[in-house]
mmCIF file of the N, C-alpha and C atoms, coordinates in Angstrom:
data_MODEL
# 
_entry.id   MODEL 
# 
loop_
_atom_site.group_PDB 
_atom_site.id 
_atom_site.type_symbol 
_atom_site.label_atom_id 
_atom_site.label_alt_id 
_atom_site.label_comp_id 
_atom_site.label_asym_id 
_atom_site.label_entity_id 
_atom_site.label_seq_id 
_atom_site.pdbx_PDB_ins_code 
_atom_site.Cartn_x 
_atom_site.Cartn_y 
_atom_site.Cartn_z 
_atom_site.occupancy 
_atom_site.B_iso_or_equiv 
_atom_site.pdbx_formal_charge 
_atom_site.auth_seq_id 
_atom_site.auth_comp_id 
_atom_site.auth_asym_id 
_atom_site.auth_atom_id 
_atom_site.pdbx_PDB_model_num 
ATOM 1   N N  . UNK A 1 1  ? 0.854   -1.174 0.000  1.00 0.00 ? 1  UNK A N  1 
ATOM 2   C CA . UNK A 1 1  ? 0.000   0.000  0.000  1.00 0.00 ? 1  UNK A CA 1 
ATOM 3   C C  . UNK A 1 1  ? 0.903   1.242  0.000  1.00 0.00 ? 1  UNK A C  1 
ATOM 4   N N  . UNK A 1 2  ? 0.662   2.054  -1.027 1.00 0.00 ? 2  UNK A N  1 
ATOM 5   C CA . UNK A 1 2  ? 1.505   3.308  -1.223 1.00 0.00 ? 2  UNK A CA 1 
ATOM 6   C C  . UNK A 1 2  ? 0.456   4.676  -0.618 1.00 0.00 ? 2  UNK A C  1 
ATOM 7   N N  . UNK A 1 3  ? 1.164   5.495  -0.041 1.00 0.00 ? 3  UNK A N  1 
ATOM 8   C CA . UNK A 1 3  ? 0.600   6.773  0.192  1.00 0.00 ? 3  UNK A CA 1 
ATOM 9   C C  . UNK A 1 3  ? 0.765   7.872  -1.125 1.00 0.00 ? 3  UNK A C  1 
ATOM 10  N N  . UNK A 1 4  ? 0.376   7.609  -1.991 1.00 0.00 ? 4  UNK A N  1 
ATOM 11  C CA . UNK A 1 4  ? 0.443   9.078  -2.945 1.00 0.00 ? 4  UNK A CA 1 
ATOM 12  C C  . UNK A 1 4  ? -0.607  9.575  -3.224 1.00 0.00 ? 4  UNK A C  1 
ATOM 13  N N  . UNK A 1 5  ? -0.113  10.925 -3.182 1.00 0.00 ? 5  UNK A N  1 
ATOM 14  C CA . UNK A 1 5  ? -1.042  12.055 -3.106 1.00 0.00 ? 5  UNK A CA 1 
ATOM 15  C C  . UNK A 1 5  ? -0.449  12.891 -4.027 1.00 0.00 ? 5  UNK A C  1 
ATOM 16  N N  . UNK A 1 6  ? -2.303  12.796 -5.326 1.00 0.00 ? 6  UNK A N  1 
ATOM 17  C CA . UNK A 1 6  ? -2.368  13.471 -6.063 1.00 0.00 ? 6  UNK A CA 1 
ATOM 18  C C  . UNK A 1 6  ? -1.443  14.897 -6.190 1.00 0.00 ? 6  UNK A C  1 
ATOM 19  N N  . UNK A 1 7  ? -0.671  15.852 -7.286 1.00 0.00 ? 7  UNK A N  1 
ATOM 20  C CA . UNK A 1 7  ? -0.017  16.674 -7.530 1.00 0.00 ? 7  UNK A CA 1 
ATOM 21  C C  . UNK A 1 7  ? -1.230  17.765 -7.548 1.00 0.00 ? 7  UNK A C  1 
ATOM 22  N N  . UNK A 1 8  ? -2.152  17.152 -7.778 1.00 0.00 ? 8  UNK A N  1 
ATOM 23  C CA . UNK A 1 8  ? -3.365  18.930 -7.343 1.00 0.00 ? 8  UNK A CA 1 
ATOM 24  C C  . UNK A 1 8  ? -3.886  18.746 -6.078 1.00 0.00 ? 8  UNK A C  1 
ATOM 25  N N  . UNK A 1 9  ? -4.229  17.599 -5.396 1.00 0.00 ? 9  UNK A N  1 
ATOM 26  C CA . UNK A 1 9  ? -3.701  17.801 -3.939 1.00 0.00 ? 9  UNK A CA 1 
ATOM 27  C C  . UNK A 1 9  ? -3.089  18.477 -3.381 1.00 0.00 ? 9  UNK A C  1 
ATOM 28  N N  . UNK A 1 10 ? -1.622  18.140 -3.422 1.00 0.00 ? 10 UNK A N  1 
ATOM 29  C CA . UNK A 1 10 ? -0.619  18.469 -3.275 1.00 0.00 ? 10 UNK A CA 1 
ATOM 30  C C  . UNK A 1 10 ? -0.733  20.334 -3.206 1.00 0.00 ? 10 UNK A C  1 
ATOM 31  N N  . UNK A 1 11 ? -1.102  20.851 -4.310 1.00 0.00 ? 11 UNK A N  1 
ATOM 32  C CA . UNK A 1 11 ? -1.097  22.031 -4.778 1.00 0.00 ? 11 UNK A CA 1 
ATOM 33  C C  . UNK A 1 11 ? -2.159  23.126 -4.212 1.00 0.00 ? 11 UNK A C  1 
ATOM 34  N N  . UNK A 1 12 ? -3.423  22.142 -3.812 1.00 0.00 ? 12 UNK A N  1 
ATOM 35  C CA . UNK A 1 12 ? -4.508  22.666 -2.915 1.00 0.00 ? 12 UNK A CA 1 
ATOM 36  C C  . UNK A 1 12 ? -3.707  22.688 -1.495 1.00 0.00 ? 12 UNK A C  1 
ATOM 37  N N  . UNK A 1 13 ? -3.165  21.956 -0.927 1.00 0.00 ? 13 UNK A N  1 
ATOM 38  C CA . UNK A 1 13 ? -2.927  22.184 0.934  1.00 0.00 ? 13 UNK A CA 1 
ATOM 39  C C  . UNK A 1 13 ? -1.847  23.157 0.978  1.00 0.00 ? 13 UNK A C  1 
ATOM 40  N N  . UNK A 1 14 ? -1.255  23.386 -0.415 1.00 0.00 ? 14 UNK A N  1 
ATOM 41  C CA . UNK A 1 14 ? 0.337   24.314 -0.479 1.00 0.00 ? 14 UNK A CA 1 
ATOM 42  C C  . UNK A 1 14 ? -0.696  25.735 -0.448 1.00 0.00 ? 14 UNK A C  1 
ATOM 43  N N  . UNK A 1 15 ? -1.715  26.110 -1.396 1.00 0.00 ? 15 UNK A N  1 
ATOM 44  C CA . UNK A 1 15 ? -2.324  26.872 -1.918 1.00 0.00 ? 15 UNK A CA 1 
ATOM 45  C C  . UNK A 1 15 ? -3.181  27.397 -0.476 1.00 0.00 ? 15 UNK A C  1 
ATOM 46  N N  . UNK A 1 16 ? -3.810  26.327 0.093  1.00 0.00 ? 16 UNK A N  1 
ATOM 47  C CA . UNK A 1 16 ? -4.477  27.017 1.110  1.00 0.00 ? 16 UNK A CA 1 
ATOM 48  C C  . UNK A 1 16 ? -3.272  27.166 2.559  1.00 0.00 ? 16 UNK A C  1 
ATOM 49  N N  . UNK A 1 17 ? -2.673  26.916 2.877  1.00 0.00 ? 17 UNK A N  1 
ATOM 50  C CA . UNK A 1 17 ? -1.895  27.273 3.956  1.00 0.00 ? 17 UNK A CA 1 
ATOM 51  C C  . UNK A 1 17 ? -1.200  28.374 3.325  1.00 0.00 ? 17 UNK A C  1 
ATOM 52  N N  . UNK A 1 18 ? -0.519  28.631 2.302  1.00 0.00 ? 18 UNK A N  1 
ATOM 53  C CA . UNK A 1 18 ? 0.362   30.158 2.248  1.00 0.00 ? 18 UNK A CA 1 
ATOM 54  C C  . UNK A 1 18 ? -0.915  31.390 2.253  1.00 0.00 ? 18 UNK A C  1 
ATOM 55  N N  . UNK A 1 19 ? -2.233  30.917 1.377  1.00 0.00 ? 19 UNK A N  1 
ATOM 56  C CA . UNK A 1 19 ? -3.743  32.031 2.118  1.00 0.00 ? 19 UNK A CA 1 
ATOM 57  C C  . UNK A 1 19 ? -3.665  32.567 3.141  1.00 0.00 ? 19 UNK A C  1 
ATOM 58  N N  . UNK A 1 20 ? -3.456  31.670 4.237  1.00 0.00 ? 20 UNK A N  1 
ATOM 59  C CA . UNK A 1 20 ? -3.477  30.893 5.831  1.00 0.00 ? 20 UNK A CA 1 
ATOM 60  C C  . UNK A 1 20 ? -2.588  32.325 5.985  1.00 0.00 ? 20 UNK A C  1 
ATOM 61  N N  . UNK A 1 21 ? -1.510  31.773 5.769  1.00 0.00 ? 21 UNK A N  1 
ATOM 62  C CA . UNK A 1 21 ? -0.463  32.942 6.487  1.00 0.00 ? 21 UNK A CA 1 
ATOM 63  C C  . UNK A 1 21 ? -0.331  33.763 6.102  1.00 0.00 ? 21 UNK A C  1 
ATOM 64  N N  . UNK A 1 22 ? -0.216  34.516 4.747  1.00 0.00 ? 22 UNK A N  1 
ATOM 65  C CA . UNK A 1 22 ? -0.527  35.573 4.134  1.00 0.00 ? 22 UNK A CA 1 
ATOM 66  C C  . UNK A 1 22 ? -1.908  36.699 4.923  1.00 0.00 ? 22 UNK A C  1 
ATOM 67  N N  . UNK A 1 23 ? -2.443  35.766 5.078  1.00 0.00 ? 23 UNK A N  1 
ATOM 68  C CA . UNK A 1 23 ? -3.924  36.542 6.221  1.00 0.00 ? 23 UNK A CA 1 
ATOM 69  C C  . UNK A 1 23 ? -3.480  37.069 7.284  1.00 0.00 ? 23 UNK A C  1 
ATOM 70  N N  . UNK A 1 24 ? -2.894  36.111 7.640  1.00 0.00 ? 24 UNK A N  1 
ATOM 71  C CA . UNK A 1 24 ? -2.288  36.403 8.820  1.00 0.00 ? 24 UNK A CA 1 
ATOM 72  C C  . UNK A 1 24 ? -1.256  37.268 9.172  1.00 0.00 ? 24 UNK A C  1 
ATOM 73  N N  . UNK A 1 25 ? -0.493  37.212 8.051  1.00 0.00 ? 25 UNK A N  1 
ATOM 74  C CA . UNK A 1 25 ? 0.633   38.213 8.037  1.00 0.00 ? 25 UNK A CA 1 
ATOM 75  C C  . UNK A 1 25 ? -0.200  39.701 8.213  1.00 0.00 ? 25 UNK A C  1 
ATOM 76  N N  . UNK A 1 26 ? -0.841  39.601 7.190  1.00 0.00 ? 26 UNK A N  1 
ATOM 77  C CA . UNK A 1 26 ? -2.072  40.732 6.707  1.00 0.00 ? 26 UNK A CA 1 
ATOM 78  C C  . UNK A 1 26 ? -2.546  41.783 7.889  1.00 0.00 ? 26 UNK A C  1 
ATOM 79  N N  . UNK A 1 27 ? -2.938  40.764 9.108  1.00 0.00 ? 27 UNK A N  1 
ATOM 80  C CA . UNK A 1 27 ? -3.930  41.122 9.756  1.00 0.00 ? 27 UNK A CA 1 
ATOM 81  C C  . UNK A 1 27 ? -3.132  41.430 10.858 1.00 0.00 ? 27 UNK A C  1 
ATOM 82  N N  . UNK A 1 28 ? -1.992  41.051 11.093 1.00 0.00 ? 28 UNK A N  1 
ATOM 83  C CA . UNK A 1 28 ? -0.768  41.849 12.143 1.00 0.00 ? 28 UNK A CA 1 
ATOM 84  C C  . UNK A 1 28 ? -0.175  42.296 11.634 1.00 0.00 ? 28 UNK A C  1 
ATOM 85  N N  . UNK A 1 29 ? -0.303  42.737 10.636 1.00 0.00 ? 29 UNK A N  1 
ATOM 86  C CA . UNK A 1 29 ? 0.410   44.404 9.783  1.00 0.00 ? 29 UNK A CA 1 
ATOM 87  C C  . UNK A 1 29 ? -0.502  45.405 9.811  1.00 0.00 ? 29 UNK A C  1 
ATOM 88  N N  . UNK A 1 30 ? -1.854  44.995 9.623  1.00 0.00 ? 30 UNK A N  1 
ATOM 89  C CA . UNK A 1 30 ? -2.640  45.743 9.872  1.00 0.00 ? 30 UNK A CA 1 
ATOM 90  C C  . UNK A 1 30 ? -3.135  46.364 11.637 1.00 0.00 ? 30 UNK A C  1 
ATOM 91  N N  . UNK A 1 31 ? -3.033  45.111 12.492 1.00 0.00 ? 31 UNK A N  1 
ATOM 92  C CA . UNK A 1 31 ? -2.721  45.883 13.716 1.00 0.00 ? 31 UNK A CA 1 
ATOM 93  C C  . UNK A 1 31 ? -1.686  46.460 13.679 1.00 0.00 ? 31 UNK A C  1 
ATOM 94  N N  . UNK A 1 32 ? -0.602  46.737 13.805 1.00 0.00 ? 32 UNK A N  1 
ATOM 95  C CA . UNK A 1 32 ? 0.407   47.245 14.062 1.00 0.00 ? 32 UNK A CA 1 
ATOM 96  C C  . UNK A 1 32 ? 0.612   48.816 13.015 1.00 0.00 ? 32 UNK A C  1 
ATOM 97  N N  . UNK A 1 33 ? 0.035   48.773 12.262 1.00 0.00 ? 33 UNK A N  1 
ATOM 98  C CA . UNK A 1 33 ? 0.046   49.823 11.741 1.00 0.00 ? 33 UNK A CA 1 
ATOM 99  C C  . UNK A 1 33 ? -1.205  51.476 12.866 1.00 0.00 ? 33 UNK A C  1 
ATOM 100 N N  . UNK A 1 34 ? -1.905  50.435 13.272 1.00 0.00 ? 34 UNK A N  1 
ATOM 101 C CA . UNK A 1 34 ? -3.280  51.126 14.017 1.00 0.00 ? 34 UNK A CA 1 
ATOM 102 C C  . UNK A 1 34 ? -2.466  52.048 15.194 1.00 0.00 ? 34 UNK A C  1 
ATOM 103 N N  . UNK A 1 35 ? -3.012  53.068 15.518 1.00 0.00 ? 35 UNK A N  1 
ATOM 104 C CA . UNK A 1 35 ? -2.260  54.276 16.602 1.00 0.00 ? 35 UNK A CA 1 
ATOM 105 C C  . UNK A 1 35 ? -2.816  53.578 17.567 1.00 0.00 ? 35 UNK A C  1 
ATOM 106 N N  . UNK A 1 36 ? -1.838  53.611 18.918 1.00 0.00 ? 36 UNK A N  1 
ATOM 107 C CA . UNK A 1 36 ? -2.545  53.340 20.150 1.00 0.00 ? 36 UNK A CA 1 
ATOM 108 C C  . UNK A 1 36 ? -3.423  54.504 20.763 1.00 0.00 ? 36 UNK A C  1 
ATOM 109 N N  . UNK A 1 37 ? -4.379  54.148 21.074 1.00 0.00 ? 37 UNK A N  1 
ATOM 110 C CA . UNK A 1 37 ? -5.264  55.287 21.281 1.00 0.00 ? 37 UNK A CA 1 
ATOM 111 C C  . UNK A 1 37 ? -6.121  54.503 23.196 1.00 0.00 ? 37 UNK A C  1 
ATOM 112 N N  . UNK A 1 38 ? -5.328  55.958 23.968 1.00 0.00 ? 38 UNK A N  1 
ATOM 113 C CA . UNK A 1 38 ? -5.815  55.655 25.313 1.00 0.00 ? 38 UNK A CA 1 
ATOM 114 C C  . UNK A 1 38 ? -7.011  55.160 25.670 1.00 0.00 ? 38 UNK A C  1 
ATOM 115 N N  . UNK A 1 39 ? -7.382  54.821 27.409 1.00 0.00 ? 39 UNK A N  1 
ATOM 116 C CA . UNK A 1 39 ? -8.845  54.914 27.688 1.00 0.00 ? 39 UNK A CA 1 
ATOM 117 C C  . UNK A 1 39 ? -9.249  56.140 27.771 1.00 0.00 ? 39 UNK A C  1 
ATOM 118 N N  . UNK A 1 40 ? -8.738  56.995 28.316 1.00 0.00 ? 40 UNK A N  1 
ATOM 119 C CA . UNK A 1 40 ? -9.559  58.642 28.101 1.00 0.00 ? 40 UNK A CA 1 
ATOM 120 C C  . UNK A 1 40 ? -9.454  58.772 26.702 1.00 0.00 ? 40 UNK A C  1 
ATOM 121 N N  . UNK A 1 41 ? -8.491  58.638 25.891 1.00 0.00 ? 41 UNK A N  1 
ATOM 122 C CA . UNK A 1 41 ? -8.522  59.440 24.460 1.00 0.00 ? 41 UNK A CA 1 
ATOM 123 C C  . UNK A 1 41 ? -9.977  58.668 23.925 1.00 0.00 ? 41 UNK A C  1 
ATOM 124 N N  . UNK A 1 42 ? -9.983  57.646 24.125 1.00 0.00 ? 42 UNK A N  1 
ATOM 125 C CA . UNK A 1 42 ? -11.242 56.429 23.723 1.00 0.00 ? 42 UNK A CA 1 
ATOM 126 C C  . UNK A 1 42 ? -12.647 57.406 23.876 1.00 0.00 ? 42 UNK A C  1 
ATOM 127 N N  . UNK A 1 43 ? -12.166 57.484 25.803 1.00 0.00 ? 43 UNK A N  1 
ATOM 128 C CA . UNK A 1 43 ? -13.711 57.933 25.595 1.00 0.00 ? 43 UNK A CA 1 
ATOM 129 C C  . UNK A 1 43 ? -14.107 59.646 25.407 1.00 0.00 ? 43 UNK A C  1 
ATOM 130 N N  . UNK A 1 44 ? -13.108 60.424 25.078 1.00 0.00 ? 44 UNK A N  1 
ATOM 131 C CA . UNK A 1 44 ? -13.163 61.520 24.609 1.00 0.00 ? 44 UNK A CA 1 
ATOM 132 C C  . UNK A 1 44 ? -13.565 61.380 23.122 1.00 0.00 ? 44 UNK A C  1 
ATOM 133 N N  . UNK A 1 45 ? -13.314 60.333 22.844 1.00 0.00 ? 45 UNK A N  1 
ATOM 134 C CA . UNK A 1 45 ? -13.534 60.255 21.221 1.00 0.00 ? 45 UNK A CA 1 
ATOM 135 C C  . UNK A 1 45 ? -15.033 59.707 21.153 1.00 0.00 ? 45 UNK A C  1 
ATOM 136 N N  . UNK A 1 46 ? -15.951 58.950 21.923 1.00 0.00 ? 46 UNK A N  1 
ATOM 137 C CA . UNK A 1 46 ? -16.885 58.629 22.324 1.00 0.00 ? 46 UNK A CA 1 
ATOM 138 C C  . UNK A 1 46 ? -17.850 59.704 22.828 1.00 0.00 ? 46 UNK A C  1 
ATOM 139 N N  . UNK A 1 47 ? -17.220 60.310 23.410 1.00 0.00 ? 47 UNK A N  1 
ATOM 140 C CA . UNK A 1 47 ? -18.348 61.751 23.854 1.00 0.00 ? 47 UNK A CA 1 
ATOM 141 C C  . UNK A 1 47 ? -18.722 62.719 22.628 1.00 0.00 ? 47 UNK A C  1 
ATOM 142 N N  . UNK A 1 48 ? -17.422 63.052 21.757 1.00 0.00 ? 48 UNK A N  1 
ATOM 143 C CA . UNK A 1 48 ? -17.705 64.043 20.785 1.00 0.00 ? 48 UNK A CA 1 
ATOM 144 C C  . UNK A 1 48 ? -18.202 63.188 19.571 1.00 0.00 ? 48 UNK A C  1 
ATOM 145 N N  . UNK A 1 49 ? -18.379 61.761 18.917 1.00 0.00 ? 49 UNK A N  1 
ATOM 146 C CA . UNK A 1 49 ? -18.807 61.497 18.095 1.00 0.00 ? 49 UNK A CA 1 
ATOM 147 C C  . UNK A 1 49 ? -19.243 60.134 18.404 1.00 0.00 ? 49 UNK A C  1 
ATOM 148 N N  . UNK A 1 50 ? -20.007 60.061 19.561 1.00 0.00 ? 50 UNK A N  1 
ATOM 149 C CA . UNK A 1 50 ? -20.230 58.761 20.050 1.00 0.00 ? 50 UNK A CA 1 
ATOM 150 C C  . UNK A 1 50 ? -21.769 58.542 19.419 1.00 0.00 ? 50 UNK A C  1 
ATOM 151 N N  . UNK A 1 51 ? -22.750 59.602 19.061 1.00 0.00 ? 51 UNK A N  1 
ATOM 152 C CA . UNK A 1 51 ? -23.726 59.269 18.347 1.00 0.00 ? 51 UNK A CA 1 
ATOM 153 C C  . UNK A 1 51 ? -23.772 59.073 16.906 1.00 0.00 ? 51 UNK A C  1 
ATOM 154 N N  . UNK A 1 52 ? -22.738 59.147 16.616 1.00 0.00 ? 52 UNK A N  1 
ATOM 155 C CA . UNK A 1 52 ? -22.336 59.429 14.694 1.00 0.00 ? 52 UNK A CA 1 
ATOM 156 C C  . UNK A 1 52 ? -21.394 58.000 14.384 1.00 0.00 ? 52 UNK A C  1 
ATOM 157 N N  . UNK A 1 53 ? -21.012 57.306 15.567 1.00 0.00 ? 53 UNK A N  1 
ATOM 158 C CA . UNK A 1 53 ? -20.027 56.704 14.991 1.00 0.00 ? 53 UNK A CA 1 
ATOM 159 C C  . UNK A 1 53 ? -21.203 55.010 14.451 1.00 0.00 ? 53 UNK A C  1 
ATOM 160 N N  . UNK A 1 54 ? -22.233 55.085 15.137 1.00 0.00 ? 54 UNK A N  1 
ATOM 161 C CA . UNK A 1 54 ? -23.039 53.893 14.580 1.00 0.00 ? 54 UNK A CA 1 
ATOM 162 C C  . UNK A 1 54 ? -23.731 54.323 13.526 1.00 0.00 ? 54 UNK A C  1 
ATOM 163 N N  . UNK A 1 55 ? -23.893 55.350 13.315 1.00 0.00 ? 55 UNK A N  1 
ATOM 164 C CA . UNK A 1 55 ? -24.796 55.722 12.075 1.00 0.00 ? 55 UNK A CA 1 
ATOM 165 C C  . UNK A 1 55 ? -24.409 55.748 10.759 1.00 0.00 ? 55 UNK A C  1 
ATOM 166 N N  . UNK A 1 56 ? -24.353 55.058 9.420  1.00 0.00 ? 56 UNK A N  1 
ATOM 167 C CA . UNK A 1 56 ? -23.756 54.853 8.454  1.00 0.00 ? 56 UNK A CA 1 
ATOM 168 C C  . UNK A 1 56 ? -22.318 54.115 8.079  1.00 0.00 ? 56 UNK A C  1 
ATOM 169 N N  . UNK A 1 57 ? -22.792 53.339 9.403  1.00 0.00 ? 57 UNK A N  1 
ATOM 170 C CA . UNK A 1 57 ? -21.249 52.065 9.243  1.00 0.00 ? 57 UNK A CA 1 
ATOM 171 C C  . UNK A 1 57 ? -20.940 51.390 8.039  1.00 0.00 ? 57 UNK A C  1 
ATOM 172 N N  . UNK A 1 58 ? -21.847 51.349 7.302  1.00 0.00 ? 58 UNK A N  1 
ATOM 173 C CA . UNK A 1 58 ? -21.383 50.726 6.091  1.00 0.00 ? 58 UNK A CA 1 
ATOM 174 C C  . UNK A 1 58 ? -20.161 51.772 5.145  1.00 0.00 ? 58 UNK A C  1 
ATOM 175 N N  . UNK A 1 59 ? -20.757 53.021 5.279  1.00 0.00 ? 59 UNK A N  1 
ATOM 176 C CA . UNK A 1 59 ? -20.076 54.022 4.592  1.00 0.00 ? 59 UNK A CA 1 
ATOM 177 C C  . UNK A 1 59 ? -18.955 54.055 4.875  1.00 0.00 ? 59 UNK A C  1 
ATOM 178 N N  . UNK A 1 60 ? -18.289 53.209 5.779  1.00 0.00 ? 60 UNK A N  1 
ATOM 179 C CA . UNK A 1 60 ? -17.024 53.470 6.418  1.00 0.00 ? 60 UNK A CA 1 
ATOM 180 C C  . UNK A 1 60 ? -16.195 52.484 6.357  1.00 0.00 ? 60 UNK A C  1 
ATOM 181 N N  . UNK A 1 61 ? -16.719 51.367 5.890  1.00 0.00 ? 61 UNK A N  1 
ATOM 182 C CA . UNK A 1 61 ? -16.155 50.255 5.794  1.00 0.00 ? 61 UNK A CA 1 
ATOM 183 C C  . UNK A 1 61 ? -15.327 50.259 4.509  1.00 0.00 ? 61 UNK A C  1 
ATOM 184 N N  . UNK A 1 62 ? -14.306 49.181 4.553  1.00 0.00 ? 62 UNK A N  1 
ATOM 185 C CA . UNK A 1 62 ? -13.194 48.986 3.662  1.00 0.00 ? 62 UNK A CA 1 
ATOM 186 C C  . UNK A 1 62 ? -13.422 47.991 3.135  1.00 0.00 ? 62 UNK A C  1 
ATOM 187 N N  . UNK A 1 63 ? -13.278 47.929 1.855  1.00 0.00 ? 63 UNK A N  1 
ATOM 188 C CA . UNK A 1 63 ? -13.633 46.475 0.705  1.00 0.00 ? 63 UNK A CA 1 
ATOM 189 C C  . UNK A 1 63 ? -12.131 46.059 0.354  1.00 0.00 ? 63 UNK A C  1 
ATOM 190 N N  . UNK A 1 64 ? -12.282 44.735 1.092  1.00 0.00 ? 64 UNK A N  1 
ATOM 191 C CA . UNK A 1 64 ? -11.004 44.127 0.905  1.00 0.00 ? 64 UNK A CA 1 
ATOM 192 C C  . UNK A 1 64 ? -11.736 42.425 -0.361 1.00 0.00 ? 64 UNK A C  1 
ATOM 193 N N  . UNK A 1 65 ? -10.800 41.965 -1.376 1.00 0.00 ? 65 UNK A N  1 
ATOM 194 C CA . UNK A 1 65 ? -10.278 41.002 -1.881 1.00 0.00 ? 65 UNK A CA 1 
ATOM 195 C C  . UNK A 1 65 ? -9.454  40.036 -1.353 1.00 0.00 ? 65 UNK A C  1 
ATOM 196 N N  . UNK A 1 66 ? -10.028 38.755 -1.361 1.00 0.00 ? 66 UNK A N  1 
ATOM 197 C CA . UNK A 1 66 ? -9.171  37.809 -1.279 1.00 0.00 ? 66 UNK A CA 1 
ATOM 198 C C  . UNK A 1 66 ? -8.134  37.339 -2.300 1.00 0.00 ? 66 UNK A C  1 
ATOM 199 N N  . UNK A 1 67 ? -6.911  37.290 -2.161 1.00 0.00 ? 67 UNK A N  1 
ATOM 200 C CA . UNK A 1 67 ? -5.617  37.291 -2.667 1.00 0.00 ? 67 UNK A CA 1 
ATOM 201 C C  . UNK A 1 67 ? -6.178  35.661 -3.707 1.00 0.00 ? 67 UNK A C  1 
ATOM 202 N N  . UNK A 1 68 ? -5.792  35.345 -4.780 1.00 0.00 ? 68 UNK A N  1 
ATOM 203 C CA . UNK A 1 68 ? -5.951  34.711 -5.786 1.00 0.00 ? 68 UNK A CA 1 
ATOM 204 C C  . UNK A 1 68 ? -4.680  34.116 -5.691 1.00 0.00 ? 68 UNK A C  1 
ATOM 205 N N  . UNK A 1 69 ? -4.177  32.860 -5.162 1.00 0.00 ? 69 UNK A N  1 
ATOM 206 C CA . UNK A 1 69 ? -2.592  32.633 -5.850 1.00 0.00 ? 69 UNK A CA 1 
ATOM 207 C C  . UNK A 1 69 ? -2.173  31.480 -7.056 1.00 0.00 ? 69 UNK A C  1 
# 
């Protein structure tokens, strides 16, 4: 009994794990890019636009693509 595994196999678990980390890379570059922002600065920022900041959330949102490799 032989273990072989198909070359597009193969090419799917390569394909989805570098996704995997690429995301990941992604998404702690993207924290790290973010300002640290205090608990007072927080809630100073909460007092002056704390009724505006739920209203038209979509408008604010960022359209991201998933990477194709």
């Amino acid at each position: 009994m032989t273990n072989s595994i198909s070359e597009e196999k193969i090419r799917n678990i390569v394909k989805s794990e570098i996704e995997n980390a690429l995301e990941e890379f992604l998404i702690r570059m993207k924290l790290e890019m973010l300002p640290y922002v205090s608990r007072e600065e927080q809630k100073e920022i909460e007092s002056l636009y704390g009724e505006n900041l739920d209203k038209n959330d979509e408008d604010n949102i960022a359209v991201s693509r998933k990477l194709r490799l």
